[in-house]
C-alpha positions in Angstrom: 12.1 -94.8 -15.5 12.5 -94.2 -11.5 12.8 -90.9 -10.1 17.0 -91.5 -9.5 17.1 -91.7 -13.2 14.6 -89.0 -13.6 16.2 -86.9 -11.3 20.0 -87.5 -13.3 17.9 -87.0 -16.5 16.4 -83.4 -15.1 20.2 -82.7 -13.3 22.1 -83.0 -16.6 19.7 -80.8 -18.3 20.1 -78.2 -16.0 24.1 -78.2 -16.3 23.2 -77.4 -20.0 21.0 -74.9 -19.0 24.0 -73.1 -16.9 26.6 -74.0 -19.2 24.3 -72.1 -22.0 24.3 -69.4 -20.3 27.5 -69.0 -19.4 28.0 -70.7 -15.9 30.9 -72.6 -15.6 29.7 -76.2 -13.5 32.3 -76.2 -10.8 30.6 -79.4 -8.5 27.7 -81.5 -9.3 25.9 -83.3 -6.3 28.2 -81.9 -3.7 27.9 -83.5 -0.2 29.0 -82.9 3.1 27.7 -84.0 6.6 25.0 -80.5 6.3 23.5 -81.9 3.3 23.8 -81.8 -0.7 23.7 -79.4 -3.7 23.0 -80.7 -6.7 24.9 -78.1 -9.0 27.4 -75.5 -8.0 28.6 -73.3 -10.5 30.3 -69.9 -11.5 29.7 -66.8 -13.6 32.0 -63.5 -12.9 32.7 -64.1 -9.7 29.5 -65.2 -8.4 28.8 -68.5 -6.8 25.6 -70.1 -7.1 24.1 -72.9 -5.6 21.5 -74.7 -7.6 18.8 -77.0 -6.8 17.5 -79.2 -9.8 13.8 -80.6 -9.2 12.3 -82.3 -11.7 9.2 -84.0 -12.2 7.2 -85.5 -14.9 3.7 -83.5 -14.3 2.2 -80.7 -12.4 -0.1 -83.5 -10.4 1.8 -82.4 -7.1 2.1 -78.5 -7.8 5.2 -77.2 -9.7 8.7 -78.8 -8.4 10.1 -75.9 -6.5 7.1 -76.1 -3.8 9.3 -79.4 -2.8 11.9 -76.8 -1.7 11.1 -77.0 1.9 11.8 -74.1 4.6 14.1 -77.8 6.2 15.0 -78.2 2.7 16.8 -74.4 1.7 18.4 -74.7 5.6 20.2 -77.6 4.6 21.3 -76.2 1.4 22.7 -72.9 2.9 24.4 -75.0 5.8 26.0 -77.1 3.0 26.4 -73.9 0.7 28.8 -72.7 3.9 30.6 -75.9 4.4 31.3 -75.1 0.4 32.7 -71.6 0.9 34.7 -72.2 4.3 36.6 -75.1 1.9 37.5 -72.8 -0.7 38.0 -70.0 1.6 40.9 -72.1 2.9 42.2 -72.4 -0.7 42.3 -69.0 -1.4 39.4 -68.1 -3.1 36.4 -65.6 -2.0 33.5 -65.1 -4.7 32.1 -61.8 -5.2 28.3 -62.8 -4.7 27.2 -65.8 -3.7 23.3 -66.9 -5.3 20.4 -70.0 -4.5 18.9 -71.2 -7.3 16.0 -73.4 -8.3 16.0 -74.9 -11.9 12.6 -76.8 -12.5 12.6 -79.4 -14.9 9.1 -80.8 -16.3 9.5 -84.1 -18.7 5.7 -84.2 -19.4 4.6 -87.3 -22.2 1.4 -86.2 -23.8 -0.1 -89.3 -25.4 -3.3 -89.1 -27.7 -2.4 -85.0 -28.0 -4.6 -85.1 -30.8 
């Protein structure tokens, strides 16, 4: 498996993950010329912006240390290119959140 269909692998289990807790997925891998977002989604009025890093060990430290200070500025840049758009439709959430999810898919052969 490569890491584009790890990554699609870790993003779809995080939309469960919202969904099961009662997030309603408004846009998945959102882009604009500031960057992407993985998942955007919506619970009473709050927006959140998620970003899904999965990996398949801890070998490089857990997956939201590749969250990068460059990283989160691109996300809020995008995350306002987001908002302005449906500010111009109409709509102004309540509170607006970042997320991480972090996804591990970790194969254990020979456990025991």
């Amino acid at each position: 498996m490569n890491r584009q269909e790890l990554g699609k692998i870790g993003e779809n289990m995080a939309a469960d993950v919202l969904r099961s807790k009662g997030y309603q997925i408004l846009r998945r891998n959102y882009r604009c010329k500031s960057g992407e977002i993985d998942i955007i989604a919506q619970k009473l009025g709050e927006i959140c912006f998620v970003e899904v890093k999965t990996r398949q060990s801890f070998n490089y430290g857990r997956p939201c240390e590749a969250v990068t200070a460059e990283k989160k500025m691109h996300i809020k840049k995008a995350a306002g290119e987001y908002l302005t758009e449906m500010r111009m439709k109409g709509y102004v959430p309540r509170f607006v959140d970042f997320q991480i999810i972090e996804i591990i898919v970790e194969h254990s052969q020979r456990a025991f």
